[in-house]
C-alpha positions in Angstrom: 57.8 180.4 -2.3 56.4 183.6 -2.3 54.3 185.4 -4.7 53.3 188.9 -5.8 50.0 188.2 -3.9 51.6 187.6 -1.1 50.7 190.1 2.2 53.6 192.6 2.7 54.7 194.9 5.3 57.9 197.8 5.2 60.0 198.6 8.7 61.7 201.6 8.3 63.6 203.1 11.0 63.4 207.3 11.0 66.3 206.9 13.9 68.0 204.7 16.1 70.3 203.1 13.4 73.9 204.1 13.4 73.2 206.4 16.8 73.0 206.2 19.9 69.1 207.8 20.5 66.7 208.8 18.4 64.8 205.4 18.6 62.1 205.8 16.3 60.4 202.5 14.1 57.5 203.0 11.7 55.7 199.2 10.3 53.7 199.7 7.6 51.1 197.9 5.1 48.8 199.2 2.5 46.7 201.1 4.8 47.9 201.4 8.2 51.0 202.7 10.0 52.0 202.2 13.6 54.8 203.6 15.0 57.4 202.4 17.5 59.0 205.0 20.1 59.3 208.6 19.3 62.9 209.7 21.4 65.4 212.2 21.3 69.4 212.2 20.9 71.7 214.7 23.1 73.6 216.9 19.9 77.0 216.4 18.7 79.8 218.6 19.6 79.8 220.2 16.0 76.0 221.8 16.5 76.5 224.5 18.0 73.5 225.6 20.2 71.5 223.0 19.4 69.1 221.8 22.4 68.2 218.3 21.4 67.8 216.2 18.1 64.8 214.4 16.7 64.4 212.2 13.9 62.7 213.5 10.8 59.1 212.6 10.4 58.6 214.4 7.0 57.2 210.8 6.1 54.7 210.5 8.8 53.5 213.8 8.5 52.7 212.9 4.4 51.0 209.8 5.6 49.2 211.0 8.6 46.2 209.9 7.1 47.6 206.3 7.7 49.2 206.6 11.4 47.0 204.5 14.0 49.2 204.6 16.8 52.8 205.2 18.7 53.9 202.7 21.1 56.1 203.4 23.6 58.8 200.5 25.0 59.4 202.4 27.8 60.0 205.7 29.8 63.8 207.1 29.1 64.1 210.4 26.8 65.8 208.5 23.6 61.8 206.6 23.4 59.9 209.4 24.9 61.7 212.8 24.0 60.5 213.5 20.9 56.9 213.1 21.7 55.8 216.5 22.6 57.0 217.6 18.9 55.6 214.7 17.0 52.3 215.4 18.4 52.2 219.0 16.8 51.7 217.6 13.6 50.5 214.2 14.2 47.2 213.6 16.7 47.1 209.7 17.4 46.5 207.5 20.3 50.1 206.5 22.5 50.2 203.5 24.0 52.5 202.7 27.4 52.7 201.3 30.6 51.7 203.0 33.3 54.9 204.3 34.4 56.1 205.8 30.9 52.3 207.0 30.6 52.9 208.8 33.5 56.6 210.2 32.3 55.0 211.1 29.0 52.4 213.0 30.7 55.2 215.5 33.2 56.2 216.0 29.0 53.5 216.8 27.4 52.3 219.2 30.8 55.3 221.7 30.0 54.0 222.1 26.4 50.6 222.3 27.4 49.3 219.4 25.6 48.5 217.2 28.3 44.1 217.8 27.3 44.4 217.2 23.6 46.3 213.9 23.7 44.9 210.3 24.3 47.0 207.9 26.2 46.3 204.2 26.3 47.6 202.4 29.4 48.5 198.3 28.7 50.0 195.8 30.6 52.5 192.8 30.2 50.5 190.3 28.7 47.7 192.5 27.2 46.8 192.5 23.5 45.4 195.2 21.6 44.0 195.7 18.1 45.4 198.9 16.0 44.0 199.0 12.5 45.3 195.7 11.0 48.2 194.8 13.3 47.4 192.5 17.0 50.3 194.1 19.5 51.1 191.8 22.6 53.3 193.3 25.2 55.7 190.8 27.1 57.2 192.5 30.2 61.4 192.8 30.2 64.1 194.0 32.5 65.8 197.2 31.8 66.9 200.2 33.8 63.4 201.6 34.5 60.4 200.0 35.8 57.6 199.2 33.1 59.4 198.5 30.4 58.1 195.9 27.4 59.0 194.3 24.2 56.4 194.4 21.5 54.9 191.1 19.7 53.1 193.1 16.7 51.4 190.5 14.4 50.8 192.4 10.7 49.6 190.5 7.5 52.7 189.5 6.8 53.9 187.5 10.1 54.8 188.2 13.5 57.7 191.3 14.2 58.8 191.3 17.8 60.4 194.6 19.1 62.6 194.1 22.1 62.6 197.7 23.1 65.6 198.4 25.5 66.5 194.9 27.2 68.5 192.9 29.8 67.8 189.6 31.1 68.7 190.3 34.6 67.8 187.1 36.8 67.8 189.0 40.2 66.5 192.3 39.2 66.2 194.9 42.1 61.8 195.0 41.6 62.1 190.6 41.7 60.5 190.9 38.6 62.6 189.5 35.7 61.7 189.2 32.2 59.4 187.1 31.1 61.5 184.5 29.3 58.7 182.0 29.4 56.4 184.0 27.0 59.1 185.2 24.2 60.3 181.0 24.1 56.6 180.4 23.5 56.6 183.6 20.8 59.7 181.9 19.1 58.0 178.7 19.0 54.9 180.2 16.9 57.4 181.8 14.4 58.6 185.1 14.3 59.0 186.9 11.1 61.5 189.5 11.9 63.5 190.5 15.2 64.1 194.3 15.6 66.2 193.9 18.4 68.4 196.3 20.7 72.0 196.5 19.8 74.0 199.1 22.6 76.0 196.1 24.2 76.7 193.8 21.0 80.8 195.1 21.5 80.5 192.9 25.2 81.5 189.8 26.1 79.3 187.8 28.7 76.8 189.0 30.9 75.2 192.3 32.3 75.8 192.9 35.7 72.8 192.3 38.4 70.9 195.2 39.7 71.2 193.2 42.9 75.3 193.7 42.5 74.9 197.4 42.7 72.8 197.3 45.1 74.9 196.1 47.3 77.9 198.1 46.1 76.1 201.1 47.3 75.2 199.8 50.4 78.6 199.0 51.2 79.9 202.2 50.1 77.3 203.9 52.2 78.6 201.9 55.0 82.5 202.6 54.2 82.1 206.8 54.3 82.3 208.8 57.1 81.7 211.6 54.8 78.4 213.5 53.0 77.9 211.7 50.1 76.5 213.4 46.2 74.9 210.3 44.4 74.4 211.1 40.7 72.2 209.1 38.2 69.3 209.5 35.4 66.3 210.9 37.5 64.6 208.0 35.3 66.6 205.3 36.7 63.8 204.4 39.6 65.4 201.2 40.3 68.9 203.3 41.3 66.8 206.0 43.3 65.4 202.6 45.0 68.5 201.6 45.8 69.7 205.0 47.2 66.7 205.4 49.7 67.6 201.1 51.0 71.0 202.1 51.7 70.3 205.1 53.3 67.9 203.4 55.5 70.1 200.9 56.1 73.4 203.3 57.1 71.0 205.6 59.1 71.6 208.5 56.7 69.0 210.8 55.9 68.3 211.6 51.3 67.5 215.5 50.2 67.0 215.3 46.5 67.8 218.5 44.0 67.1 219.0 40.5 63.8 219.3 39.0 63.7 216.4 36.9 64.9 214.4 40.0 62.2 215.8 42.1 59.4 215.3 39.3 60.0 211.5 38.9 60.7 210.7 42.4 57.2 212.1 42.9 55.4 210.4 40.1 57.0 207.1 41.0 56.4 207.2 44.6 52.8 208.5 44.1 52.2 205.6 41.7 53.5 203.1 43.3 57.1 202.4 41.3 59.1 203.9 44.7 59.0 203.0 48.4 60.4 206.0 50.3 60.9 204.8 54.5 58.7 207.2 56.2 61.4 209.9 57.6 64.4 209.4 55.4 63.9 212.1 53.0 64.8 215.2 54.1 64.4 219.1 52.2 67.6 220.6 51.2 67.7 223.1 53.3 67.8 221.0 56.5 71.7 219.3 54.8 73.5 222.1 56.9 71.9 220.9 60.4 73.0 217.3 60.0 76.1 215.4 60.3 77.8 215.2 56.7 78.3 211.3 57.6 74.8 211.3 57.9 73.7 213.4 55.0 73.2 211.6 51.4 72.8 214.4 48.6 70.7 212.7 45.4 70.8 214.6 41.9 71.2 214.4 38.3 74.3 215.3 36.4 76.3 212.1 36.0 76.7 213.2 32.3 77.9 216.1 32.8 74.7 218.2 31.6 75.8 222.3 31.2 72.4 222.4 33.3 71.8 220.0 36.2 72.6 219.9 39.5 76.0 218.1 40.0 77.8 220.2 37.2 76.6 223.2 38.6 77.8 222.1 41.9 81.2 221.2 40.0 81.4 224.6 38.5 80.3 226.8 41.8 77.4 228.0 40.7 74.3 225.9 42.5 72.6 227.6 45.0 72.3 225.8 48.3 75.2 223.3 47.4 79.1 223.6 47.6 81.1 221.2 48.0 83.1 220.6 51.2 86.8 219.1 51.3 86.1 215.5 52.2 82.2 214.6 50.3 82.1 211.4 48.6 80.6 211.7 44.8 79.1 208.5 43.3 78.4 208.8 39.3 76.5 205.7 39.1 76.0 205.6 35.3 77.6 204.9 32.3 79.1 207.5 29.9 76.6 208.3 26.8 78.8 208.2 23.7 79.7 211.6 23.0 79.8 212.8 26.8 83.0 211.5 27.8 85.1 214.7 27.5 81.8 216.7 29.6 81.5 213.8 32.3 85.7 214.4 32.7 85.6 218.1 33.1 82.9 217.6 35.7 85.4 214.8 37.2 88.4 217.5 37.2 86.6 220.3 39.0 85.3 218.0 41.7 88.3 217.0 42.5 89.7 220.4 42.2 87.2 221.1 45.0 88.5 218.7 47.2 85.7 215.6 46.8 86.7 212.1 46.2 84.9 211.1 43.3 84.0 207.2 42.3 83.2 206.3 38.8 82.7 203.8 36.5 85.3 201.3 36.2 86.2 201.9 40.2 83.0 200.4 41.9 80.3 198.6 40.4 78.1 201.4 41.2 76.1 201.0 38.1 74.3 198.0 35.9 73.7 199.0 32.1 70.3 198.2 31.1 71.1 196.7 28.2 71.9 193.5 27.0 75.7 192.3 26.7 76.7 189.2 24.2 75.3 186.2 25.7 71.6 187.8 26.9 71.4 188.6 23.1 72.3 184.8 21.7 70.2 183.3 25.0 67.4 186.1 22.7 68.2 185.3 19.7 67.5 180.9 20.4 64.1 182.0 22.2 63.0 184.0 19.7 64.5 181.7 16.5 63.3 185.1 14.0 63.7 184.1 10.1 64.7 187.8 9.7 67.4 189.7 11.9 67.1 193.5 11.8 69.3 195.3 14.3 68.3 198.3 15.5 69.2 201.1 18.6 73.1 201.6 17.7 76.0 202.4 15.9 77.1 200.8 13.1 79.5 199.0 14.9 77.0 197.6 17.3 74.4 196.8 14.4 77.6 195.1 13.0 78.7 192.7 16.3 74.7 192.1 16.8 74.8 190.6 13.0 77.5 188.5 14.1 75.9 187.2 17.0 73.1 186.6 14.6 75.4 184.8 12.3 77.0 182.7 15.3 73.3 181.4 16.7 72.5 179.9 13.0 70.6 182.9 11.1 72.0 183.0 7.2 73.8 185.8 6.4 71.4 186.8 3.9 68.8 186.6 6.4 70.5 189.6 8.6 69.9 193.3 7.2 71.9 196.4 8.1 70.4 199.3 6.9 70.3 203.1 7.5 67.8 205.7 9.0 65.2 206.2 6.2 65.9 203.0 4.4 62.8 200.7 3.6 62.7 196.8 4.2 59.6 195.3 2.5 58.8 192.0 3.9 56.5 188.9 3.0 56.3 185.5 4.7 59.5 184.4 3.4 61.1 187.2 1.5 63.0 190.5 3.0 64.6 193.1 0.7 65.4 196.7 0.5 62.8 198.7 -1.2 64.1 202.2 -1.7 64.1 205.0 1.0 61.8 208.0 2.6 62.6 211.2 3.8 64.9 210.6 7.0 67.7 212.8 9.3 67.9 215.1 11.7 65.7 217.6 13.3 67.4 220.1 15.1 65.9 221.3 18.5 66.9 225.1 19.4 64.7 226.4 21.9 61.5 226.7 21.1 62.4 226.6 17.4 61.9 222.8 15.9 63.5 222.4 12.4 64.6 226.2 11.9 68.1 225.5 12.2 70.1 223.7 9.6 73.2 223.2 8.0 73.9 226.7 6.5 73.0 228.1 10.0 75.2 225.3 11.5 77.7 226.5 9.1 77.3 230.4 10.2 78.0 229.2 13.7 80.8 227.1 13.3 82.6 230.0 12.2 81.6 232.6 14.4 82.8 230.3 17.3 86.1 229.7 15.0 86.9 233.2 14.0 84.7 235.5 15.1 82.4 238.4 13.4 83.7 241.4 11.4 81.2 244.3 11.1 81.0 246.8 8.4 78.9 249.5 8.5 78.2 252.4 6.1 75.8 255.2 5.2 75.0 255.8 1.8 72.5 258.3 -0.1 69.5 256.4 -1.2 69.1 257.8 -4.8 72.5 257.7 -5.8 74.1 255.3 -3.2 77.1 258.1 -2.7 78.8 257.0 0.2 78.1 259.4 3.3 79.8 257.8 5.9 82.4 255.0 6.6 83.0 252.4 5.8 83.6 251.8 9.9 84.4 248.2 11.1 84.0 246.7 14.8 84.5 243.1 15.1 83.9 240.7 18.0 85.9 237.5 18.2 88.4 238.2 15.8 91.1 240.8 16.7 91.4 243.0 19.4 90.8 246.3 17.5 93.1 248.3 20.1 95.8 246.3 19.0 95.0 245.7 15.1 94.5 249.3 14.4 96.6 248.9 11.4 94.9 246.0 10.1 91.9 247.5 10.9 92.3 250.9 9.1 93.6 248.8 5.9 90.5 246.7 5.9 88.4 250.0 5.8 90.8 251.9 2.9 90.6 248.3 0.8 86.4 248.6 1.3 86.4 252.5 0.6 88.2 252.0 -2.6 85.7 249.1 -3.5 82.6 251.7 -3.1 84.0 254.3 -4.7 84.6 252.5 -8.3 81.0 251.1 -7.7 79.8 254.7 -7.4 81.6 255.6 -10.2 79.3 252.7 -11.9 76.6 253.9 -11.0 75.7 250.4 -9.1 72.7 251.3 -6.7 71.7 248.0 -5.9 72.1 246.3 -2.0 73.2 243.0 -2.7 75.7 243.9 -5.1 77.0 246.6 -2.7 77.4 244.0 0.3 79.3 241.8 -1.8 81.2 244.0 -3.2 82.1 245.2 0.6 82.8 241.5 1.5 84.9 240.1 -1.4 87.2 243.6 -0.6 88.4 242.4 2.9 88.2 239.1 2.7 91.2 237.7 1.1 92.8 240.7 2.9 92.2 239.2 6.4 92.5 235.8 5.4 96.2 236.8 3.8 97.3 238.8 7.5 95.6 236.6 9.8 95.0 233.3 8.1 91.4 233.7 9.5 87.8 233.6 8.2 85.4 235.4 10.0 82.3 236.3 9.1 81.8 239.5 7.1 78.6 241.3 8.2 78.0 244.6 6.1 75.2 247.0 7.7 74.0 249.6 5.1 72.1 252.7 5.9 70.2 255.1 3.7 69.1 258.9 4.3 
């Protein structure tokens, strides 16, 4: 039975819980903080404009004074994306494997920040001491090289953080996860498990890296035609795989896209990729080849605006077209909230005359994440008193709590709580203890948080129903009209062709300005709303539109 002496520690997710992305974990006691993974999210189709998404760290940023450390699962942008942002407010040590160090430091390069920060670089196995919490790092399978769960032993009893996770028995590196070690973890006692949730919805098993490996070789084989092979430029094991089969079929690999070309780089210069001396050829050399001997590599398998394959799809890249008769290979899965981008992409290539192969066609990809029966085989090694899922939608924290459930954890024992909410827990207790500052922040450029809802809003509508201009030149004493009211809109009516809706618009804001003058009213704001409220209803009423009303006042 615990007491009110008893040690305690909070988990409090900033992101990751109820999304896809965004994977950010703070653990707390009375002193210390440490956070877990800092990533990014791709935006919904609703914000408009909008770059990436981070989570909120409002809270961090009013306890800096308390934050040791972030420590980095692995390399992909939903742990890593968000780092170059969090470090503008927050200087502390990250810790990472030497792959994701070496991702993390491309990032921080572009934002010049590369000197000022201090990266640790652990190992599977290791142990370090941050403030008052021991962190082992046990090595796991996922879709990139280097990637580790977390042991973290606090005050109040050991948390273990899977990170992203498979158990894949014949992974493509021959190095699979370190089963051994998290049964011996489970068999100290684990507090709490914080544990990945993406494939609680499926049944069975995650396919093998080694089965995709094979299904590209074979399709390598099978094509007497160039071939456009799509994937995550952070999927080393896929790029791996590429370069075998190639080698294999006697095709020669040109890569394009930067972030292709960057990690390719990194990984081969640290040791992560073995290129055959020969097979990789520049892009400009495609044209003097065979196609059936030509394989191109590039990102775009989720239909990104910006990399290579959709540009290719939409005509626009600059030493690629498509020719009648290529082979494309997506060899991912869709990202929630990508489906409809990844299917225009589809379209067009076929449009262009390519055969495309996709998911549910070959088993040209493996998820890196666990499916049902990887997550009880985790659940018996690791035997937690506390089940917290995390890295999900709801529906996926829900099927993981059933899992949970099914493998002998009480119900009472399994928490599924929002971004933001706090978990306190003691050696035997774990209970909801209020909330902190949590959401989204928006990404826009270079701008970090100066977008929100109201701008989101102003957006929305312009993309909806266009922009209606009113300008107007009025005496500065008296505010006498001079000239207009004029209108010009964009987006909203062809003005041409609504010259009659037009001209009423401007008598109905003329006869507003003119009892104002009678007033006496001098004041801006008052005049501008007064313009708006005088066309608006009007143009609702004719057109059953809103756009926005923009009045543009000038004195002399």
């Amino acid at each position: 039975m615990s007491t009110h002496k008893d040690p305690t520690i909070s988990i409090i997710a900033l992101g990751g819980r109820g999304e896809i992305g965004d994977n950010m974990l703070v653990i707390e006691d009375d002193e210390n903080i440490i956070v877990l993974d800092s990533g990014i999210m791709f935006p919904e189709d609703d914000q408009y404009g909008i770059d990436l998404v981070m989570p909120d760290i409002s809270y961090l940023v009013s306890n800096k004074d308390k934050v040791r450390a972030i420590l980095i699962s692995h390399g992909h942008e939903d742990h890593i994306g968000a780092i170059p942002y969090v470090l503008r407010d927050l200087n502390v040590p990250i810790y990472g494997t030497r792959l994701t160090l070496g991702l993390i430091q491309l990032k921080l390069k572009e934002f010049n920040l590369s000197s000022t920060t201090s990266l640790i670089e652990v190992s599977p196995g290791e142990k370090v001491q941050i403030a008052t919490f021991n962190v082992e790092f046990i090595h796991m399978n996922h879709s990139i090289p280097d990637s580790i769960a977390m042991v973290i032993r606090t005050k109040a009893g050991t948390v273990l953080y899977t990170g992203d996770y498979k158990i894949d028995h014949t992974p493509i590196d021959g190095k699979p996860a370190d089963l051994q070690r998290l049964g011996q973890v489970g068999a100290e006692g684990v507090l709490a498990l914080l544990g990945d949730s993406t494939n609680a919805e499926r049944e069975g098993t995650t396919l093998s890296e080694s089965v995709v490996s094979n299904t590209i070789e074979e399709t390598f084989k099978l094509v007497n035609s160039r071939i456009i092979i799509s994937t995550f430029s952070s999927n080393i094991h896929r790029v791996q795989q590429v370069f075998q089969a190639a080698n294999k079929t006697g095709r020669k690999v040109a890569i394009t896209g930067r972030s292709m070309i960057n990690v390719i780089t990194l990984a081969s210069q640290l040791g992560y990729l073995d290129i055959p001396d020969g097979i990789m050829i520049d892009i400009r050399q495609i044209h003097s080849l065979p196609p059936q001997k030509v394989v191109l590599l590039m990102t775009g398998s989720q239909g990104e605006p910006m990399a290579a394959l959709t540009r290719i799809s939409r005509g626009d890249h600059r030493q690629i077209e498509i020719l009648p008769g290529d082979t494309v290979v997506l060899s991912s899965m869709p990202i929630p909230g990508n489906e409809r981008s990844i299917g225009q992409t589809i379209n067009q290539l076929y449009r262009l005359g390519a055969e495309v192969l996709y998911d549910g066609m070959i088993d040209a990809h493996a998820s890196g994440h666990a499916c049902q029966e990887e997550m009880k085989t985790m659940l018996n090694l690791i035997k937690p008193r506390f089940l917290i899922p995390v890295h999900g939608e709801y529906r996926h924290l829900h099927h993981h709590a059933r899992l949970g459930r099914q493998v002998g954890i009480p119900e009472e024992n399994i928490f599924i709580v929002d971004n933001g909410v706090r978990l306190n827990l003691t050696k035997d207790r774990c209970w909801i203890a209020g909330s902190v500052p949590s959401g989204d922040i928006l990404i826009d450029g270079l701008g970090v948080g100066d977008v929100g809802n109201i701008v989101l809003r102003d957006r929305k509508m312009l993309s909806e129903n266009g922009i209606v201009i009113v300008s107007l030149t009025i005496e500065r004493k008296t505010a006498k009209v001079l000239a207009g009211p004029s209108i010009l809109s964009r987006g909203f009516v062809y003005i041409k062709e609504s010259k009659e809706l037009i001209e009423e618009a401007e008598g109905l804001a003329r006869e507003a300005l003119r009892e104002l003058e009678v007033k006496g009213v001098t004041d801006w704001a008052t005049i501008k709303k007064v313009v708006i409220d005088s066309i608006d209803n009007y143009l609702y009423q004719k057109t059953k539109r809103n756009p926005v009303i923009l009045p543009i006042i000038m004195e002399i």
